[in-house]
Chimera marker file (.cmm) of the C-alpha trace (Angstrom):
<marker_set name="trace">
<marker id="1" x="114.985" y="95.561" z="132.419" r="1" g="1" b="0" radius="0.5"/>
<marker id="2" x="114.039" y="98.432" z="134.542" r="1" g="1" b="0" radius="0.5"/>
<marker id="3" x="110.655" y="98.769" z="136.194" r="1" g="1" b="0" radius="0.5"/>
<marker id="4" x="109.155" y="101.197" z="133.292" r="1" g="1" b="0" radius="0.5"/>
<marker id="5" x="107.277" y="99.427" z="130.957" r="1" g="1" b="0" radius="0.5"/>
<marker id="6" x="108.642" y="99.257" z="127.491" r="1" g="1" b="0" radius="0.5"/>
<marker id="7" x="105.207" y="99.794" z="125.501" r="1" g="1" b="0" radius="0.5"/>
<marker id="8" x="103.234" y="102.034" z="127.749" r="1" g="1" b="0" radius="0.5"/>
<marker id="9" x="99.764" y="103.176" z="125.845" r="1" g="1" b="0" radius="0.5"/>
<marker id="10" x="98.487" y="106.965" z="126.161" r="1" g="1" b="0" radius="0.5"/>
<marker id="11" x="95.019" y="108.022" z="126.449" r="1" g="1" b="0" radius="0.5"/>
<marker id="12" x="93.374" y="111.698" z="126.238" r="1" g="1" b="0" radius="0.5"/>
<marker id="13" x="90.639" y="112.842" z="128.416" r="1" g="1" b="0" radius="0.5"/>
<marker id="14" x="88.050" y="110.962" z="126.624" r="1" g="1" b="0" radius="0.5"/>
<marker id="15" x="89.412" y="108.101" z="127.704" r="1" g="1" b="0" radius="0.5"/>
<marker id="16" x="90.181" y="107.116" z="123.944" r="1" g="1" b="0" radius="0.5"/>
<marker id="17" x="93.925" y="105.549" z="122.896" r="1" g="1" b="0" radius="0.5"/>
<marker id="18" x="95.477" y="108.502" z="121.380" r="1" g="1" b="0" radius="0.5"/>
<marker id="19" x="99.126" y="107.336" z="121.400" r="1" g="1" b="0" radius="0.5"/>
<marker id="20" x="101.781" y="104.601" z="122.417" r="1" g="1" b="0" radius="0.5"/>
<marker id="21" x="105.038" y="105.325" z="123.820" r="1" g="1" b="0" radius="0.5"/>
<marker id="22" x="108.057" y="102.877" z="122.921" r="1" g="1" b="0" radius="0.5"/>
<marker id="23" x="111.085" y="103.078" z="125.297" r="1" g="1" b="0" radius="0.5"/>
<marker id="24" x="113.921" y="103.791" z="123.161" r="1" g="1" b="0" radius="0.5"/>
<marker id="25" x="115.687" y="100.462" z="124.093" r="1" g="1" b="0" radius="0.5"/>
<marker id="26" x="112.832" y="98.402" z="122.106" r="1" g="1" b="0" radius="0.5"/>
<marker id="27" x="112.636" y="100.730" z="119.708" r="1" g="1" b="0" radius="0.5"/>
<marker id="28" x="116.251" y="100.011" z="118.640" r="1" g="1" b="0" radius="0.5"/>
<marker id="29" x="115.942" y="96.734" z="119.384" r="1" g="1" b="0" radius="0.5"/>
<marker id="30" x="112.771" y="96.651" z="115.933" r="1" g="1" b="0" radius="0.5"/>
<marker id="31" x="113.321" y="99.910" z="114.572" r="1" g="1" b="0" radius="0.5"/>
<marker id="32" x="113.427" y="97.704" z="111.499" r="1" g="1" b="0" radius="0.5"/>
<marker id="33" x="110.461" y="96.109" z="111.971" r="1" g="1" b="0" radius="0.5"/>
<marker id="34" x="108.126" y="98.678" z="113.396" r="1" g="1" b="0" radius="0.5"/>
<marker id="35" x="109.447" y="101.369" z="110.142" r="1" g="1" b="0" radius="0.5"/>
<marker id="36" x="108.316" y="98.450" z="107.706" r="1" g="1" b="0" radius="0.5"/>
<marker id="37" x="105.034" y="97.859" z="109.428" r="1" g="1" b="0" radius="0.5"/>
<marker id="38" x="104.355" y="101.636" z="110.179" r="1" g="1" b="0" radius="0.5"/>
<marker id="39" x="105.165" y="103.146" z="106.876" r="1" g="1" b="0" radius="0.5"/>
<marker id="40" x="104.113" y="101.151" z="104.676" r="1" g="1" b="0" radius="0.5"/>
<marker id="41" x="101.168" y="102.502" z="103.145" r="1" g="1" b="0" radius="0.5"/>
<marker id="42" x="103.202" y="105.655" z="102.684" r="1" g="1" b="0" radius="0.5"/>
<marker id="43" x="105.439" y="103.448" z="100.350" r="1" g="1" b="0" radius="0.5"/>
<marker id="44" x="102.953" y="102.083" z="98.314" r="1" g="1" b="0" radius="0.5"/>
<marker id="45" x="102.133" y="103.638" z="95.310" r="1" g="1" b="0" radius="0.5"/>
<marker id="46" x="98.616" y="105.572" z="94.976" r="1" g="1" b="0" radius="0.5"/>
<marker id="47" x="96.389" y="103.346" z="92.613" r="1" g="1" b="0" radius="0.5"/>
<marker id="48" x="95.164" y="105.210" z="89.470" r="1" g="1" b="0" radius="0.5"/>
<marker id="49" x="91.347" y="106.514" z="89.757" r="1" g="1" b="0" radius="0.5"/>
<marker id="50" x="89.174" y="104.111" z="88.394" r="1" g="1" b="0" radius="0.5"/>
<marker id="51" x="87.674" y="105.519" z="85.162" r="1" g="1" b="0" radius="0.5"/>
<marker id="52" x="84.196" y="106.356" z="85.857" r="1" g="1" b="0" radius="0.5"/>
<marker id="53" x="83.938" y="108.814" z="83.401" r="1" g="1" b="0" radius="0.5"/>
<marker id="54" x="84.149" y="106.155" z="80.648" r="1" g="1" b="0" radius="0.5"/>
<marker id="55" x="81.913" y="104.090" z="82.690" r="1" g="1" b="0" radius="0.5"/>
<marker id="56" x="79.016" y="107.030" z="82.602" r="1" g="1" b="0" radius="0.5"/>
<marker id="57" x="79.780" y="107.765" z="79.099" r="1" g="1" b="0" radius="0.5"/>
<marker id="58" x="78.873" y="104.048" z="78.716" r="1" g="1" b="0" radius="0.5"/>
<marker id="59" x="75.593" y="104.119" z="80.659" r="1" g="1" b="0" radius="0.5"/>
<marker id="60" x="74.681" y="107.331" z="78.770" r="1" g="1" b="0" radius="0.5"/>
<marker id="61" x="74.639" y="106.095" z="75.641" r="1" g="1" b="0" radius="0.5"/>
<marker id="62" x="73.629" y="102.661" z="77.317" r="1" g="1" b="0" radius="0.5"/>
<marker id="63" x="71.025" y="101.251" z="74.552" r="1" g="1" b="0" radius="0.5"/>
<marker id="64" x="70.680" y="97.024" z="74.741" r="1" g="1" b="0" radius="0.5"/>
<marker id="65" x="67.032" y="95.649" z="75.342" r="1" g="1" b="0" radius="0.5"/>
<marker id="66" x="67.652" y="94.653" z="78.879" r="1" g="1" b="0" radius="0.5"/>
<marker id="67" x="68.137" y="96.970" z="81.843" r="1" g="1" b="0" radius="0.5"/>
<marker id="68" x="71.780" y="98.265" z="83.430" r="1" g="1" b="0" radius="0.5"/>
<marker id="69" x="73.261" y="95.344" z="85.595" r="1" g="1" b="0" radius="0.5"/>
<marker id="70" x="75.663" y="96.172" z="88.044" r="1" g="1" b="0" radius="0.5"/>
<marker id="71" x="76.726" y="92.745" z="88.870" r="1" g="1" b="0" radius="0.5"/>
<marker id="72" x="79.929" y="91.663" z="88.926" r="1" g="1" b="0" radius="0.5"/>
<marker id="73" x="81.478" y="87.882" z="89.435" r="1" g="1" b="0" radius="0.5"/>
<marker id="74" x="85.110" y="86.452" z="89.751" r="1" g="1" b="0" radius="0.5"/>
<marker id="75" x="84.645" y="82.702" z="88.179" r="1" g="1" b="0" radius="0.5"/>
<marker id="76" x="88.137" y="82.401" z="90.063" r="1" g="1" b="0" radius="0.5"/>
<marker id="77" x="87.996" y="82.957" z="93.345" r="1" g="1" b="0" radius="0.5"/>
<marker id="78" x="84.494" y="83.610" z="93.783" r="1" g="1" b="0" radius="0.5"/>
<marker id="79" x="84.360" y="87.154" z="94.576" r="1" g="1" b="0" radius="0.5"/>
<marker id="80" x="80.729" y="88.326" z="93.314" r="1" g="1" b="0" radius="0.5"/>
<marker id="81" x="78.928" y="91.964" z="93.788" r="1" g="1" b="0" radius="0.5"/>
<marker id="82" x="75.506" y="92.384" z="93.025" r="1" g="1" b="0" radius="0.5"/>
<marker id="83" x="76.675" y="96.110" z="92.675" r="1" g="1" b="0" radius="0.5"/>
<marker id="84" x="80.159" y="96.863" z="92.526" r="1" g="1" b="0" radius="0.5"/>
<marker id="85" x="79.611" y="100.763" z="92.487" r="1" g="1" b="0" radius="0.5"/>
<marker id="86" x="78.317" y="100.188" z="96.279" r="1" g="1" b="0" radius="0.5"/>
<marker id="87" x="81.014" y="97.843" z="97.760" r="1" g="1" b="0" radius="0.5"/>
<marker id="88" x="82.881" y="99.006" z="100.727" r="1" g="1" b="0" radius="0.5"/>
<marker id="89" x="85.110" y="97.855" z="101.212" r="1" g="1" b="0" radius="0.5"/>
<marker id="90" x="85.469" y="97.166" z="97.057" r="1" g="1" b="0" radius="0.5"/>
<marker id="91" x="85.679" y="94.211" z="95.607" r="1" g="1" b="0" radius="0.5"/>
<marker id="92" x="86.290" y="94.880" z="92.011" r="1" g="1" b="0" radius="0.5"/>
<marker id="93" x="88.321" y="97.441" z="90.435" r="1" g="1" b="0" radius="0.5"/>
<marker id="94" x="87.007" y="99.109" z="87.462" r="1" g="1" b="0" radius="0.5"/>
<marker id="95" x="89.572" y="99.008" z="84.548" r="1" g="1" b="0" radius="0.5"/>
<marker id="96" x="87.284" y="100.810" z="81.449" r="1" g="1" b="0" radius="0.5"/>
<marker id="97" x="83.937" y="100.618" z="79.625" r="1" g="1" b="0" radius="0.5"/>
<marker id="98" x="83.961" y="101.208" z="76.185" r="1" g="1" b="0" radius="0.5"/>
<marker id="99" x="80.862" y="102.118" z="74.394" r="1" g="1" b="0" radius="0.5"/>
<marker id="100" x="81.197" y="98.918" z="72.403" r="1" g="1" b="0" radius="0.5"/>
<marker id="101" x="79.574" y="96.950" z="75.130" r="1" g="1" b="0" radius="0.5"/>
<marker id="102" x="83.398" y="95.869" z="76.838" r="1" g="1" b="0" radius="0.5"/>
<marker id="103" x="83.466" y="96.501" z="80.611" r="1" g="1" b="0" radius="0.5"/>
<marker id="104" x="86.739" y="94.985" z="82.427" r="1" g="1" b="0" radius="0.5"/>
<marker id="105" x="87.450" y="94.816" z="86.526" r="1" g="1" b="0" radius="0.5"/>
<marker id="106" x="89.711" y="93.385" z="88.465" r="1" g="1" b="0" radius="0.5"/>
<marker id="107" x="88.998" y="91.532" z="91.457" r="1" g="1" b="0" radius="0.5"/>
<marker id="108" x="90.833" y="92.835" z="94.049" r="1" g="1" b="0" radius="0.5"/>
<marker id="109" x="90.526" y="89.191" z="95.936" r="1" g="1" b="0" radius="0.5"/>
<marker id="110" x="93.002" y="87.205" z="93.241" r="1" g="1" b="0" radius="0.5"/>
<marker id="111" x="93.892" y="89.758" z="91.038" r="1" g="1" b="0" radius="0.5"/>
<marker id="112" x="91.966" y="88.377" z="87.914" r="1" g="1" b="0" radius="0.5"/>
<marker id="113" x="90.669" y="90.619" z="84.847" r="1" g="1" b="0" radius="0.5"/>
<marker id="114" x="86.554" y="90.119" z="85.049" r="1" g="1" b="0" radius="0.5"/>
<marker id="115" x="85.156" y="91.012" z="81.861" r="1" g="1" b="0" radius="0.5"/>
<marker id="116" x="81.478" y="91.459" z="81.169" r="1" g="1" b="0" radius="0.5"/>
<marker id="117" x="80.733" y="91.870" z="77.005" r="1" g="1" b="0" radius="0.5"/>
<marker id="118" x="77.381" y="93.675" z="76.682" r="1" g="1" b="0" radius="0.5"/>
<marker id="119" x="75.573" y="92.387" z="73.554" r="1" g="1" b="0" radius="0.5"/>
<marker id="120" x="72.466" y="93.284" z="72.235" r="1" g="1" b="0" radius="0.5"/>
<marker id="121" x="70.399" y="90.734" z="73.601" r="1" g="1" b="0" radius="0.5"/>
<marker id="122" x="72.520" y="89.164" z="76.691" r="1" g="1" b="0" radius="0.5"/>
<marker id="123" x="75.818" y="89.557" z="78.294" r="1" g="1" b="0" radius="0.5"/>
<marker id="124" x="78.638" y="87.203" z="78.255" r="1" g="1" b="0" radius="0.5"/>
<marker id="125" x="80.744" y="87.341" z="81.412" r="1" g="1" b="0" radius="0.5"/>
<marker id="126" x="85.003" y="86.049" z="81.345" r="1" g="1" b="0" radius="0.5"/>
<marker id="127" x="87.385" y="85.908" z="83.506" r="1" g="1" b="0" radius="0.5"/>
<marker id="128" x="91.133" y="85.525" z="82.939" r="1" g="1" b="0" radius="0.5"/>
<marker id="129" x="92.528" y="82.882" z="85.333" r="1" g="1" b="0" radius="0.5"/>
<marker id="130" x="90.150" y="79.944" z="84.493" r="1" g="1" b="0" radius="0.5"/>
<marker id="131" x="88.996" y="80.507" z="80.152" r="1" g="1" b="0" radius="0.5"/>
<marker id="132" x="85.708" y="80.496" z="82.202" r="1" g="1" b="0" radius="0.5"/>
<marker id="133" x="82.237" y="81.653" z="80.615" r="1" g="1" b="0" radius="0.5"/>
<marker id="134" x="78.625" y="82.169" z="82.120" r="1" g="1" b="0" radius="0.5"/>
<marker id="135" x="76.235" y="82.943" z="80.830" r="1" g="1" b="0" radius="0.5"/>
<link id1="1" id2="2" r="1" g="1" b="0" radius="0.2"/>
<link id1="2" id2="3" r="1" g="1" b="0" radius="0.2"/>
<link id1="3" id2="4" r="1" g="1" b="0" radius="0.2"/>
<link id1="4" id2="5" r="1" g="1" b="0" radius="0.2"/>
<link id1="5" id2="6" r="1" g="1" b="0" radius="0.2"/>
<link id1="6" id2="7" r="1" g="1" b="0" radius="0.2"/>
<link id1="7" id2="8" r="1" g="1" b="0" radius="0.2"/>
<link id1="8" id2="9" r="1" g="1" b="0" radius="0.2"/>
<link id1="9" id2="10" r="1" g="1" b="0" radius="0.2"/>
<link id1="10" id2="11" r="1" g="1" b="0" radius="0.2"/>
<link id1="11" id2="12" r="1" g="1" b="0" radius="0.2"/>
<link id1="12" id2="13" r="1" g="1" b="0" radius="0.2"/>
<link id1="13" id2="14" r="1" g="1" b="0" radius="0.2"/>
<link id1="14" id2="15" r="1" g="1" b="0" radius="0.2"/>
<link id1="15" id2="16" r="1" g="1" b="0" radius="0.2"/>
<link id1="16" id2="17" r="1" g="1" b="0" radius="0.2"/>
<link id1="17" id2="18" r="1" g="1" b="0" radius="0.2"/>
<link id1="18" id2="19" r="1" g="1" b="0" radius="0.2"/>
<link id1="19" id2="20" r="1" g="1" b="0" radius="0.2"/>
<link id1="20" id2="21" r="1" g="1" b="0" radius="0.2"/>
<link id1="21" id2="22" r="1" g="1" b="0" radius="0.2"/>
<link id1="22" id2="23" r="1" g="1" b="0" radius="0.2"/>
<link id1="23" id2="24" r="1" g="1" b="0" radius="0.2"/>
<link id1="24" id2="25" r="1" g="1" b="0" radius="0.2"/>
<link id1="25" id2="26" r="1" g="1" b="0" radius="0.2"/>
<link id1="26" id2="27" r="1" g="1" b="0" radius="0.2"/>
<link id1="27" id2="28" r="1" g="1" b="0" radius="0.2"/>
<link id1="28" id2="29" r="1" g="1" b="0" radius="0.2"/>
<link id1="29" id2="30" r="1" g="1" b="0" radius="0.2"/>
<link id1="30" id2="31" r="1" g="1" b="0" radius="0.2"/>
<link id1="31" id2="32" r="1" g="1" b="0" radius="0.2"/>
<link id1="32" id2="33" r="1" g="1" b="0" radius="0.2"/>
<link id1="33" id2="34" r="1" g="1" b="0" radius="0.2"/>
<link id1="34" id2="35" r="1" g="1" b="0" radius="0.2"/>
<link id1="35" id2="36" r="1" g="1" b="0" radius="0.2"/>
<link id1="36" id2="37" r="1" g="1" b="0" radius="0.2"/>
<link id1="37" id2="38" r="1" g="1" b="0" radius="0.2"/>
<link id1="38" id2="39" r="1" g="1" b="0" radius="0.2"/>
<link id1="39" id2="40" r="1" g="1" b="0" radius="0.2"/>
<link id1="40" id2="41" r="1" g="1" b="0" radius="0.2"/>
<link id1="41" id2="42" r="1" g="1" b="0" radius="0.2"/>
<link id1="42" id2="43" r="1" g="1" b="0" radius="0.2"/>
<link id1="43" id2="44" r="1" g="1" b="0" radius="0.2"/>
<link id1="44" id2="45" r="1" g="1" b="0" radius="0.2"/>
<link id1="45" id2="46" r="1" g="1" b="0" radius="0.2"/>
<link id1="46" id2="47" r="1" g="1" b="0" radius="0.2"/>
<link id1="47" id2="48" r="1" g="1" b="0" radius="0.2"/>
<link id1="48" id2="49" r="1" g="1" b="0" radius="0.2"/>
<link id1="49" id2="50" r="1" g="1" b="0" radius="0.2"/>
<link id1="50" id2="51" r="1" g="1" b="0" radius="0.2"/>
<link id1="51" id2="52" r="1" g="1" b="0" radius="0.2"/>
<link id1="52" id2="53" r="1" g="1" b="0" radius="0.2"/>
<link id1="53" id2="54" r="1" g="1" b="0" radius="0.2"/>
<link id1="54" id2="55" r="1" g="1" b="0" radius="0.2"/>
<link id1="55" id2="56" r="1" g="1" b="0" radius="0.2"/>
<link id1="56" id2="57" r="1" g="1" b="0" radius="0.2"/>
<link id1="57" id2="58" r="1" g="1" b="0" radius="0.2"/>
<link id1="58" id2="59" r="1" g="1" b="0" radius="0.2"/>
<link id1="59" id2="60" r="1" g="1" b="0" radius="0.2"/>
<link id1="60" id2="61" r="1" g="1" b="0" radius="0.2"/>
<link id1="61" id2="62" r="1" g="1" b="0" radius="0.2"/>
<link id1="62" id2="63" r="1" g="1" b="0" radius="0.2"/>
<link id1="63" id2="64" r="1" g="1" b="0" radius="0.2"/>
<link id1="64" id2="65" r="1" g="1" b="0" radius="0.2"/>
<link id1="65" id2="66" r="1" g="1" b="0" radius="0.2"/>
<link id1="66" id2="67" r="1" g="1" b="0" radius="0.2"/>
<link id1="67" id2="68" r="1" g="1" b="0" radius="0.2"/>
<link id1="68" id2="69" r="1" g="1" b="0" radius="0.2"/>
<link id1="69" id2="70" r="1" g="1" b="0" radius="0.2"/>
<link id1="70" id2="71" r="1" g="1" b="0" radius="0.2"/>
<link id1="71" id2="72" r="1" g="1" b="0" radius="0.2"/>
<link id1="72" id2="73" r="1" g="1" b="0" radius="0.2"/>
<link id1="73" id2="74" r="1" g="1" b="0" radius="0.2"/>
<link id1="74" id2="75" r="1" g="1" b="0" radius="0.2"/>
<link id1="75" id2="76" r="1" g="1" b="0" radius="0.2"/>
<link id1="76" id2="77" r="1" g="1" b="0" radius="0.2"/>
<link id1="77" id2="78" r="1" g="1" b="0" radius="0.2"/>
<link id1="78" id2="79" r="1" g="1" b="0" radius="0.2"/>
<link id1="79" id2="80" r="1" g="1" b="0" radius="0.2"/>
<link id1="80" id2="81" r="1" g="1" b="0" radius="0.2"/>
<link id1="81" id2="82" r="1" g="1" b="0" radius="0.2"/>
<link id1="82" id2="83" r="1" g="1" b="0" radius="0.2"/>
<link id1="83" id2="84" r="1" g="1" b="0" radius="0.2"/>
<link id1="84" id2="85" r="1" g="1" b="0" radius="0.2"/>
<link id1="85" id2="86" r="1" g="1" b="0" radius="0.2"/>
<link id1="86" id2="87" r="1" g="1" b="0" radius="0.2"/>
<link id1="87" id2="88" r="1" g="1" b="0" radius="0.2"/>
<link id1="88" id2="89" r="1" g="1" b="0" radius="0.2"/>
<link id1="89" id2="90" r="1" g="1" b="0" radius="0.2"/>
<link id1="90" id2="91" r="1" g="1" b="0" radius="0.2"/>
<link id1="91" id2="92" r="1" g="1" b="0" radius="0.2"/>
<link id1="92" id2="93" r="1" g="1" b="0" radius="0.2"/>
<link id1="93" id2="94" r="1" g="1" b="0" radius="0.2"/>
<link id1="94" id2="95" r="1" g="1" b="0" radius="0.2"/>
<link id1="95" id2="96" r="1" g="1" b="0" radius="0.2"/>
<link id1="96" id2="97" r="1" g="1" b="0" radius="0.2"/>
<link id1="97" id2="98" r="1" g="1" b="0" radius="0.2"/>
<link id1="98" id2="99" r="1" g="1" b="0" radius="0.2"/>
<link id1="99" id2="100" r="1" g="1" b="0" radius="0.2"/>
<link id1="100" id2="101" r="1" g="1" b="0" radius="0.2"/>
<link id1="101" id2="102" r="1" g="1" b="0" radius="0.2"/>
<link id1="102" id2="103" r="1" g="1" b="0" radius="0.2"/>
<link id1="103" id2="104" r="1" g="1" b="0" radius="0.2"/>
<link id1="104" id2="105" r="1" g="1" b="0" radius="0.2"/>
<link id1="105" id2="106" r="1" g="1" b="0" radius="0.2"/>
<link id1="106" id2="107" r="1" g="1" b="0" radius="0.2"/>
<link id1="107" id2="108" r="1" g="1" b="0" radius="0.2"/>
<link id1="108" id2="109" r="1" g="1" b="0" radius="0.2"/>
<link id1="109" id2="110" r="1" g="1" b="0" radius="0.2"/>
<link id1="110" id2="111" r="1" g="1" b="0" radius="0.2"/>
<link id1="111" id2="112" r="1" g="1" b="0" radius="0.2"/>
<link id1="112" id2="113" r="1" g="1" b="0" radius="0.2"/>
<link id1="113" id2="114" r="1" g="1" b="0" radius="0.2"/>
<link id1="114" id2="115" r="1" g="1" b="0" radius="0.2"/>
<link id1="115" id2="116" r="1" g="1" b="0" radius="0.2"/>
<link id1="116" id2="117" r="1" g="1" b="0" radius="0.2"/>
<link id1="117" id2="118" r="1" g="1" b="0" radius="0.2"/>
<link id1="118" id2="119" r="1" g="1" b="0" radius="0.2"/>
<link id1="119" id2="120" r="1" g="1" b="0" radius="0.2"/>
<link id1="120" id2="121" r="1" g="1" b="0" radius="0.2"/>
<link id1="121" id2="122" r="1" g="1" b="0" radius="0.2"/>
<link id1="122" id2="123" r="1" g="1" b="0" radius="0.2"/>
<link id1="123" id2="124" r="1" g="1" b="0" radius="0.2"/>
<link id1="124" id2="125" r="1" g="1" b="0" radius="0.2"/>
<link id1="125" id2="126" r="1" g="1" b="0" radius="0.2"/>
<link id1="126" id2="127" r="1" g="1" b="0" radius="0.2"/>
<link id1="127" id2="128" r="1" g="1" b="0" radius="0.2"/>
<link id1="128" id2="129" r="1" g="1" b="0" radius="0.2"/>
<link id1="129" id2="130" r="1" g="1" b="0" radius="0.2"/>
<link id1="130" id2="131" r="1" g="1" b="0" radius="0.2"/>
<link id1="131" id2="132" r="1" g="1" b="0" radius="0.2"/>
<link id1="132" id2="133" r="1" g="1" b="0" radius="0.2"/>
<link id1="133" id2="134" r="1" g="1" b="0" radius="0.2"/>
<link id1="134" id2="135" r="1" g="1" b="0" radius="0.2"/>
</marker_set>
C-alpha cells in the first residue's frame, strides 16, 4: 500500500464535507458493494402518491356526530400517530377513504393494512396481522 490514503475526505471552504475520494485500487476492490449501497434509492421504485384527494373528499362531506380524528394505531407492531397527516418522518401510509366511512393505511413499521371504519356513532379500528379490534 502506498503512502496515499485510500479514502481521503474533501471539504469546501466552509469547512463542510463536500466529497470523498476513493483510490481506484479500493474502488475495484468493492465496486460491487459501494454501486449497491450508493444507488440504491435510484433503483427503487417511486411509491404511488398517497390519495389525499379521496381523503378531503371524505372530510368534506365528513358528517358523523363526533369530531375528525386523525389518529392512527398499528395493533401489530405498535406504531400509533395521534396525527398521521403531521408525521415526519411518516408512519402510516394512506391507502384510500371512501365516503362510506372506510379509511385504510399501512404502517410503514411492519407493513400491516390499519383500517379505521367510521360509523355513525363510533369508530371501529382493524388491523390485518393480528384479527385485532379496539374500540
Amino acid at each position: 500500500m502506498d503512502s496515499q490514503k485510500q479514502v481521503q475526505p474533501y471539504y469546501n471552504e466552509r469547512g463542510q464535507l463536500s466529497g470523498v475520494w476513493i483510490s481506484a485500487q479500493k474502488w475495484l476492490q468493492h465496486q460491487t458493494d459501494l454501486e449497491n449501497i450508493l444507488l440504491e434509492q435510484e433503483r427503487k421504485p417511486a411509491s404511488p402518491a398517497e390519495p389525499m384527494h379521496e381523503w378531503m373528499n371524505f372530510l368534506s362531506y365528513w358528517d358523523f356526530n363526533y369530531p375528525v380524528e386523525k389518529k392512527v394505531v398499528c395493533q401489530s407492531c405498535g406504531c400509533a400517530s395521534d396525527d398521521w397527516t403531521q408525521d415526519s418522518p411518516k408512519k402510516f401510509y394512506l391507502r384510500n377513504a371512501s365516503l362510506g366511512g372506510l379509511v385504510a393505511f399501512v404502517c410503514l413499521g411492519c407493513q400491516s393494512r390499519v383500517t379505521k371504519k367510521h360509523f355513525k356513532d363510533h369508530i371501529l379500528y382493524e388491523c390485518s396481522d393480528l384479527n385485532c379490534k379496539v374500540r
